[in-house]
Structure formats: structure tokens, C-alpha cells
DRENDOFI-249521 format. One record per residue (C-alpha): residue in three letters; x, z, y. Coordinates in Angstrom, 1 decimal. Layout:
+------+--------+--------+--------+
| type |   east |     up |  north |
+------+--------+--------+--------+
|  ALA |      X |      Z |      Y |
...
+------+--------+--------+--------+
//
This chain:
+------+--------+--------+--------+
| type |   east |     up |  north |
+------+--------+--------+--------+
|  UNK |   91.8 |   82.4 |   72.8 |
|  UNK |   94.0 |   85.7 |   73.2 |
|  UNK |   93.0 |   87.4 |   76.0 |
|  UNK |   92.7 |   91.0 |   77.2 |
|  UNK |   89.5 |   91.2 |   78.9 |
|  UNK |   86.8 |   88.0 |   78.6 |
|  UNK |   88.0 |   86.4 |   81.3 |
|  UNK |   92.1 |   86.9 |   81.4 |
|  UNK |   94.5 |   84.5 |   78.8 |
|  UNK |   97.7 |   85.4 |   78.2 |
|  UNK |  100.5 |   83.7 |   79.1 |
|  UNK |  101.8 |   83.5 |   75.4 |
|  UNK |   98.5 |   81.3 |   74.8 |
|  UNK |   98.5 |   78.8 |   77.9 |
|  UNK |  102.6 |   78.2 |   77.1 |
|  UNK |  101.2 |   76.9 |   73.7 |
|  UNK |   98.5 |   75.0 |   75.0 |
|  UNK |  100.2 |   73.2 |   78.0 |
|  UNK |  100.1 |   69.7 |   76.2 |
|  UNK |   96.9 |   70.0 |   75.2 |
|  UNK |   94.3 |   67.3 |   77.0 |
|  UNK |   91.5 |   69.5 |   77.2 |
|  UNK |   92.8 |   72.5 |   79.4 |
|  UNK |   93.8 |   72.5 |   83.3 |
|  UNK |   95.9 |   74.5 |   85.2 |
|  UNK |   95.2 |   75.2 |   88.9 |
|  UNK |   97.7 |   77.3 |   91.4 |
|  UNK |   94.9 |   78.6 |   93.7 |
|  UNK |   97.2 |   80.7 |   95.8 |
|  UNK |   95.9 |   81.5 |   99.4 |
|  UNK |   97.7 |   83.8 |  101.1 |
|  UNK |   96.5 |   85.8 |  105.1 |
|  UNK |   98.9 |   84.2 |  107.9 |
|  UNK |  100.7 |   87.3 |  107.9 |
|  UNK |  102.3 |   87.5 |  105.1 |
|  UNK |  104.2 |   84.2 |  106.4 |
|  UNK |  103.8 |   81.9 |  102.8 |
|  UNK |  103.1 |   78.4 |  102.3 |
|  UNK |  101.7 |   78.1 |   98.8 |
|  UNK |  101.6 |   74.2 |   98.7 |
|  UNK |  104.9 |   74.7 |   99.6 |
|  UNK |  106.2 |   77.2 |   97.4 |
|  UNK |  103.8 |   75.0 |   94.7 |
|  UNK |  106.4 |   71.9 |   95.2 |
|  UNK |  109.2 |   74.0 |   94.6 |
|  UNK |  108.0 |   75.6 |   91.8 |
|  UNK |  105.0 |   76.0 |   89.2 |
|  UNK |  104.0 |   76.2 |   85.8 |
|  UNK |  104.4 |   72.3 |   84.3 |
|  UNK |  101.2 |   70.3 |   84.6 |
|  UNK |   99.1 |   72.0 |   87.0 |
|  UNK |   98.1 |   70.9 |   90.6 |
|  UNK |   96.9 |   72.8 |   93.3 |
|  UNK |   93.6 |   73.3 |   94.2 |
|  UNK |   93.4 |   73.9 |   98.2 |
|  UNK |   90.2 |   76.1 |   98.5 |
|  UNK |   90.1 |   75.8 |  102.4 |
|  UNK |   90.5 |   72.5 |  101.8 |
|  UNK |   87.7 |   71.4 |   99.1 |
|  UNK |   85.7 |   73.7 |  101.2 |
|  UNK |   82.5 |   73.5 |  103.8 |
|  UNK |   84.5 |   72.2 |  106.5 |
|  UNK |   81.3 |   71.8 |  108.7 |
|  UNK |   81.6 |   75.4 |  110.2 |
|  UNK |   85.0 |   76.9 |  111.1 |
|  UNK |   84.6 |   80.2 |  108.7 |
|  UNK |   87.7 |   79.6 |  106.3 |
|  UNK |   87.0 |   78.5 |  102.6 |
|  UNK |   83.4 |   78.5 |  102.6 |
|  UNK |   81.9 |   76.9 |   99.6 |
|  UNK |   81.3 |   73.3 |   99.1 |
|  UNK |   78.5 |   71.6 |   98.1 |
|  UNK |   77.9 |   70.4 |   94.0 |
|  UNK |   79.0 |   67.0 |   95.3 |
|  UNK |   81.5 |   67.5 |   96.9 |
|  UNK |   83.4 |   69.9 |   95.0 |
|  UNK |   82.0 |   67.2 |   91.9 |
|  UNK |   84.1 |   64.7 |   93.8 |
|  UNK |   87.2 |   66.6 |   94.5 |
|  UNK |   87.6 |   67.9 |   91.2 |
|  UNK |   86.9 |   64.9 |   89.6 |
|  UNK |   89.7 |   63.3 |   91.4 |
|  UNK |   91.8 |   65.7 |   90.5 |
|  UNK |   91.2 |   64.6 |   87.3 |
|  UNK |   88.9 |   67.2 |   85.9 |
|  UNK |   86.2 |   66.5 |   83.7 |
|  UNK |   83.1 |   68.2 |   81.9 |
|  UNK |   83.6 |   70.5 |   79.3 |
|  UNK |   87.5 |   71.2 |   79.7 |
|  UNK |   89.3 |   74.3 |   79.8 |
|  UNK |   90.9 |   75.9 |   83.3 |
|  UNK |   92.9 |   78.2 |   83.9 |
|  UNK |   93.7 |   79.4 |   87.3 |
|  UNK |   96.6 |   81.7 |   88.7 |
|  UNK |   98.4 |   82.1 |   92.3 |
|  UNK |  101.4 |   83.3 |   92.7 |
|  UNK |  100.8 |   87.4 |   93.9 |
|  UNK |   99.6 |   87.9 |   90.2 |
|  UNK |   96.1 |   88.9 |   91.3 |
|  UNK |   94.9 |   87.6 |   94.5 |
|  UNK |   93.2 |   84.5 |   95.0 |
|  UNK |   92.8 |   83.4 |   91.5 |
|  UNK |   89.4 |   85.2 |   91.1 |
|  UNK |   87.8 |   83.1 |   94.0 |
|  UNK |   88.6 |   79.9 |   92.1 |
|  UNK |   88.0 |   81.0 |   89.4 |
|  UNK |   84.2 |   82.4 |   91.0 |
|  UNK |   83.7 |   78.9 |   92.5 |
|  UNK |   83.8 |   76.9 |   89.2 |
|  UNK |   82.0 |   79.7 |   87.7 |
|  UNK |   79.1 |   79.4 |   90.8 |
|  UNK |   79.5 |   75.6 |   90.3 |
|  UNK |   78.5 |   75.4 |   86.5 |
|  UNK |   81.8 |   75.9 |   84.6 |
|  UNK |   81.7 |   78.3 |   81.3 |
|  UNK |   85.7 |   78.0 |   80.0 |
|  UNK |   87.6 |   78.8 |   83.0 |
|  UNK |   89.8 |   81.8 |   83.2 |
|  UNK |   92.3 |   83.3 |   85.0 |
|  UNK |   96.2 |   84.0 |   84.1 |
|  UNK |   97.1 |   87.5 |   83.3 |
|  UNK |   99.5 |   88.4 |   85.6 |
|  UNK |   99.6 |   85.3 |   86.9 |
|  UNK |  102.7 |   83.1 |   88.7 |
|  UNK |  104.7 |   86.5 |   88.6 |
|  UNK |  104.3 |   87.8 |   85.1 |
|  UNK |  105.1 |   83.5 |   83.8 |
|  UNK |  108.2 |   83.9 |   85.8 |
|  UNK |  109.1 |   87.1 |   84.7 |
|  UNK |  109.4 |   86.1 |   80.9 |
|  UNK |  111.0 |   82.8 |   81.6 |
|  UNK |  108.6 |   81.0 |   81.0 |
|  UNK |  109.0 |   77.1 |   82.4 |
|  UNK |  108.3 |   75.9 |   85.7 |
|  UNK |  109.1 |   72.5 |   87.3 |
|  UNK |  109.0 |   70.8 |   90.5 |
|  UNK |  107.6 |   67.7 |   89.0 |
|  UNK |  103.8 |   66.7 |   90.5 |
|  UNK |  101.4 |   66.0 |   87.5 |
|  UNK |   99.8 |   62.8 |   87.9 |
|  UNK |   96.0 |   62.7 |   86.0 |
|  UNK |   93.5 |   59.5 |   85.6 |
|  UNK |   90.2 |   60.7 |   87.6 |
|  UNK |   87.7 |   62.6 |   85.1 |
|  UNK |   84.6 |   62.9 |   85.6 |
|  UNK |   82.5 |   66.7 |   86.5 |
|  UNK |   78.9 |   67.4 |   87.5 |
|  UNK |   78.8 |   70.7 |   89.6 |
|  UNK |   75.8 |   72.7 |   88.4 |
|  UNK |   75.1 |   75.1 |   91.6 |
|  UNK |   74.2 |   78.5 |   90.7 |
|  UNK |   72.5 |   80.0 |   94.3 |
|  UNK |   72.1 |   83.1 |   93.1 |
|  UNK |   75.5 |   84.1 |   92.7 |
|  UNK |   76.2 |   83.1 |   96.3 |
|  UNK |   74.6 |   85.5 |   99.3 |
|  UNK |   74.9 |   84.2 |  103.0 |
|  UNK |   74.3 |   85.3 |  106.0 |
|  UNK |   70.3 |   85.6 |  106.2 |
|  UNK |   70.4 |   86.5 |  102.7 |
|  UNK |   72.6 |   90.1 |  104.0 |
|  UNK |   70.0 |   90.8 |  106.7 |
|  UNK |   68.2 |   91.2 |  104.5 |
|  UNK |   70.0 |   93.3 |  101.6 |
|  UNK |   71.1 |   95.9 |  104.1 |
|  UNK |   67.4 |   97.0 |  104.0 |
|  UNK |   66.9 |   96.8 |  100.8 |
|  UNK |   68.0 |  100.1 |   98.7 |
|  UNK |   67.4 |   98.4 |   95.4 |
|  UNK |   71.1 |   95.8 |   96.5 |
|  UNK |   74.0 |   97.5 |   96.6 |
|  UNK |   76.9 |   96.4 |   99.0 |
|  UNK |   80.1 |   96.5 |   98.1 |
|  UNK |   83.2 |   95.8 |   99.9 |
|  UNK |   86.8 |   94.9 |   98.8 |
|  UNK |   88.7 |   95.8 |  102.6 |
|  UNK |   90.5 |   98.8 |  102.9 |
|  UNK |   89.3 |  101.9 |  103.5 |
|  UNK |   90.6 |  102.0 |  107.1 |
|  UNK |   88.9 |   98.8 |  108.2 |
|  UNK |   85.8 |   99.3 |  106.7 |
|  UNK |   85.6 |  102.7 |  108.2 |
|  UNK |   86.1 |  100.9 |  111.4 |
|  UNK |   89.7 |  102.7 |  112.3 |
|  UNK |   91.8 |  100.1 |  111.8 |
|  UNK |   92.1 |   96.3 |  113.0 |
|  UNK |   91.0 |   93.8 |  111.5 |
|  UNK |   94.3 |   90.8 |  110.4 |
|  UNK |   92.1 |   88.2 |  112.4 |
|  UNK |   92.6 |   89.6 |  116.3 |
|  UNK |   89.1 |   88.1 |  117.4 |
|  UNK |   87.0 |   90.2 |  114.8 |
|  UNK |   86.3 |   94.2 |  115.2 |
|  UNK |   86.4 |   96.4 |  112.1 |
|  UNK |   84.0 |   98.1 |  110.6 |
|  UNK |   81.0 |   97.6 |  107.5 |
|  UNK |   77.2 |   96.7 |  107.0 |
|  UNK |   74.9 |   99.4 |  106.8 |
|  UNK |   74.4 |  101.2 |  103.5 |
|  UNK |   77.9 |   99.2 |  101.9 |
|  UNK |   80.1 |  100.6 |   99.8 |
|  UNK |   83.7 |  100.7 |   99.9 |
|  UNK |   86.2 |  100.1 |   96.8 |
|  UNK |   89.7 |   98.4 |   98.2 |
|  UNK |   90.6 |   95.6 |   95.8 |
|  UNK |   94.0 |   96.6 |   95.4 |
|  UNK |   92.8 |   99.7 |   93.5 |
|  UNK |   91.5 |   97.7 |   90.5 |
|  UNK |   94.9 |   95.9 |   90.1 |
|  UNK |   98.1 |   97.8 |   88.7 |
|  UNK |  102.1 |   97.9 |   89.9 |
|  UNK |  102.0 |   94.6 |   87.9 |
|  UNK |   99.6 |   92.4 |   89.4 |
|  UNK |   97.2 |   92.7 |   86.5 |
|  UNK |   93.6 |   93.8 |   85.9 |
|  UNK |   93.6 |   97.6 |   85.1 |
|  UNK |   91.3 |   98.3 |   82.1 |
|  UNK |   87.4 |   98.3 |   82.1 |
|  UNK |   87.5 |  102.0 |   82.0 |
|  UNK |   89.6 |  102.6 |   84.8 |
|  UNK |   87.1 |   99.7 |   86.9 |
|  UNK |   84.2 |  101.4 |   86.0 |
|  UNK |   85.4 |  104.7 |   87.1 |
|  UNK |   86.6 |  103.2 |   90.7 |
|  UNK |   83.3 |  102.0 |   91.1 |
|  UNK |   81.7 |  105.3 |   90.2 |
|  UNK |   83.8 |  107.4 |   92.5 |
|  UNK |   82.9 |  105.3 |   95.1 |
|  UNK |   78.8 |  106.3 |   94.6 |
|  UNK |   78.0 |  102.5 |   93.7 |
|  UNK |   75.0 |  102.5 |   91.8 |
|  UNK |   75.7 |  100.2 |   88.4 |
|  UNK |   72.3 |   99.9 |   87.5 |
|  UNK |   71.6 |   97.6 |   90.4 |
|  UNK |   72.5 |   94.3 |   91.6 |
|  UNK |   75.3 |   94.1 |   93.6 |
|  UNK |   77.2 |   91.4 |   96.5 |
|  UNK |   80.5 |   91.4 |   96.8 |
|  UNK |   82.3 |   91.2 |  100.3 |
|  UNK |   85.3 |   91.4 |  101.8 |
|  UNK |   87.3 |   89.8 |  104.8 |
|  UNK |   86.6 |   86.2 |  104.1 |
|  UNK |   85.2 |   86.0 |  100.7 |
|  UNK |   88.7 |   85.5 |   99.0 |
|  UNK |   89.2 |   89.0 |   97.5 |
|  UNK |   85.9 |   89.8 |   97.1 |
|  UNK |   85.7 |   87.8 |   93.8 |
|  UNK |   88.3 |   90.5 |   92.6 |
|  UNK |   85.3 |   92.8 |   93.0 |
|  UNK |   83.2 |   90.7 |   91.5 |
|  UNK |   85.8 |   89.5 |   88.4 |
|  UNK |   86.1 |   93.4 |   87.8 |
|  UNK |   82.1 |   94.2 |   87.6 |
|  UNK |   81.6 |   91.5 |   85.6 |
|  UNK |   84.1 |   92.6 |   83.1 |
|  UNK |   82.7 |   95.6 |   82.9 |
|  UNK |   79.4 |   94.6 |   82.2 |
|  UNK |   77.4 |   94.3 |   85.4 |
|  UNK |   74.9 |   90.9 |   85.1 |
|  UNK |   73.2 |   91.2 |   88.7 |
|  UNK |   76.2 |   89.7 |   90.6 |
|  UNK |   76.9 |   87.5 |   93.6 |
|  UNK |   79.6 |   87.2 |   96.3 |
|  UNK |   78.5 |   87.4 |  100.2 |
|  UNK |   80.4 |   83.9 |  101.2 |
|  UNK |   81.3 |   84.6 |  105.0 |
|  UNK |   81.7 |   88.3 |  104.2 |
|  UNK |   83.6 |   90.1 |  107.4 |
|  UNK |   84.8 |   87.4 |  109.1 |
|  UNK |   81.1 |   85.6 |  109.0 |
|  UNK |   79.1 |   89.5 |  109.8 |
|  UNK |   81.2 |   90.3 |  112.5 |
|  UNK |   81.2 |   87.6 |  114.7 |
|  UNK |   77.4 |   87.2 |  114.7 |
|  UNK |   75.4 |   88.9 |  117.3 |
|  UNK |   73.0 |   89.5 |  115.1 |
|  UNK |   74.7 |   91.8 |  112.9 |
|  UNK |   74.0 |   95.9 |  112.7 |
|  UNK |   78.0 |   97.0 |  112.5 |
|  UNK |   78.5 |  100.9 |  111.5 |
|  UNK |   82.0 |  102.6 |  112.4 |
|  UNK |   83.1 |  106.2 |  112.1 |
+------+--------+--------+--------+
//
């Protein structure tokens, strides 16, 4: 598979394998009210020929109001098997920003069991940009049959962060910007304050992605991780405002070699609307 990192394929390989029976394509765009998009749809309009689109709020925990929390193995082994997934296929995800909310479908199926699924270099943007084709045609797929695997430890929740802000062996590491994690500026959803969890660590998202919506080099994420004092030798959760671009975080340690990973689910929106939660701000 040609790829520039172990987790990226190019857009060169997928255009070759579209027909091929054993590899999916999922638009997993999301995008913050404010930005004022409607991926399903911009998805109807246009997207890469035989994918669907996989609503992550809406295969989702939709038992607590927290946006796109993750599922359990049987219903995400439900949903995806009516989608017409099965076992041992190859995905590929992408949304249409290039880097955004790919990596938290592409974290989910890796949390639920999945080995061969990857994530479009450069994603809707990059595809379109070389002419590649897109269609307005809906695929249509005979249901398949997948058996989520659960991996807990690659998923942290809120008990779980009560008790990692005490513990200096975890580092905490947070994919909001600088301002709001800082506490100075507001947080996109009006009902939350800003601010971070004790001892966490602060590397914006948007600085491991380059002018092109791609993943910069592992060099380049390493060194964003070092300037920002995280400590690589230990095992780290991912956070950000609602879980979505903290996979980013955790897609970009991964890639660079870190094995001690997981992803706080709730993140910000979860931490600060508890009472329970210690909140630092400058």
C-alpha cells in the first residue's frame, strides 16, 4: 500500500483500488456549528465514488447528551454491518477539511478492533485538487457482517481523568488552542468556561497539520511535542473540546512511535460541565 506515514494512503492508491470489494471508503466529516457546513449535505452533492458516510454523532452513545461519544461493540457491530462492512476489509476514511475529523473515525475502528483502516492523505481537498472523480450517486452495499473487538484501554473517561491528573507517571495532552486552554478565551460551545486539567499539556492540533491539510512529518511531530515539555517516555490521553480532534493528537504520537496511548472521550466539553472537575486558568 503506498503511503507516507503507516497510517496515511495516497490518493494515487485508493483511485486504483476503488472497484476493489475488499476496501471501504467513509466521508467522516464533522464540522463545529460555526463554521456553518452540512457534511451529509455537501456528501450528496459531492464525494469520492463508492463511499457512504459514516455519521459519528450519529452511531454514537446517544444515552447522554455529550456529542459523539463512543458506542458500544454492538452497536457500532450493528451499524457498520449495515452499512455493509464486514471483517477483515480495508477502510479508508477522509472528510472534507483535509485533516479534521478523519482521525476520530479512523481512532474508533481502531478502539473497536480494526487493523487496515487508514486515513486519506490530504483528504476530500487534496482528491479534488487533482481531479480526481467524485459523483453524487449513493452506493448501495448488501449488509456484511463485523464483530467490534473493544479495546478499553485506549478510551479514558471521566473517572478514569480524576484520576490521571494525580498521577505524574500520565501525561495530559490537549489539542485546543493555546488561548482556551490557558483559560483566555471562550470556549465555541457558550455554556462551557475555558480553561485545562491540572498538570495538561497543551499542543494545538492545527500545528501538526501543514498549509495543505496533510500530516507534517514525524520529525516535525515529535519536536511539537517536545517543545511543549510532554514527556514521550510516558503514557499519554489525548483531549480536546469534544474528543473529535484529539485523535489528531493521538494519530500524530502514534506515528511517531508512542505505544502508551488513549483518547479522553468527553474531553472539555465532558470536564467542564462537571462539578467535580479541578479547572486551572491563567
Amino acid at each position: 500500500m503506498a503511503e507516507r506515514t503507516k497510517w496515511l494512503v495516497d490518493t494515487d492508491w485508493l483511485e486504483e483500488h476503488l472497484d476493489s470489494p475488499d476496501v471501504v471508503v467513509l466521508d467522516g466529516s464533522w464540522y463545529l456549528p460555526q463554521l456553518e457546513r452540512d457534511p451529509k449535505a455537501e456528501f450528496a452533492r459531492a464525494h469520492i465514488p463508492g463511499a457512504m458516510f459514516f455519521d459519528i454523532d450519529e452511531v454514537a452513545d446517544l444515552s447522554t447528551d455529550l456529542p459523539h461519544m463512543l458506542p458500544s461493540a454492538q452497536m457500532f457491530s450493528d451499524a457498520v454491518s449495515q452499512m455493509g462492512i464486514s471483517d477483515g476489509q480495508t477502510i479508508v476514511v477522509y472528510d472534507g477539511l483535509g485533516l479534521s475529523s478523519a482521525p476520530r473515525l479512523w481512532w474508533t475502528f481502531r478502539v473497536m478492533g480494526v487493523k487496515d483502516v487508514f486515513i486519506l492523505d490530504g483528504g476530500l481537498p487534496k482528491w479534488k485538487a487533482e481531479k480526481k472523480p467524485v459523483t453524487d450517486v449513493l452506493a448501495k452495499r448488501a449488509p456484511g457482517h463485523f464483530h467490534a473487538q473493544l479495546d478499553h484501554s485506549a478510551v479514558k473517561n471521566f473517572e478514569d481523568m480524576l484520576k490521571a491528573i494525580r498521577d505524574d507517571g500520565v501525561e495530559i495532552v490537549d489539542a485546543r488552542s493555546e488561548e482556551r486552554w490557558r483559560g483566555i478565551a471562550p470556549e465555541p460551545r457558550p455554556h462551557l468556561s475555558s480553561g485545562r486539567m491540572p498538570g495538561s499539556r497543551n499542543v494545538p492540533f492545527g500545528g501538526l497539520i501543514d498549509e495543505n491539510g496533510r500530516l507534517k512529518d514525524a520529525g516535525a511531530l515529535k519536536a511539537r511535542f517536545v517543545e511543549a515539555g510532554v514527556d514521550l517516555s510516558k503514557p499519554i490521553i489525548t483531549s480536546c473540546g469534544s474528543g473529535a480532534t484529539a485523535a489528531i493528537l493521538y494519530l500524530a504520537l502514534d506515528t511517531i512511535g508512542q505505544k502508551k496511548l488513549a483518547l479522553y472521550d468527553g474531553s472539555w466539553t465532558e470536564w467542564a460541565s462537571r462539578q467535580e472537575s479541578v479547572i486551572e486558568r491563567d
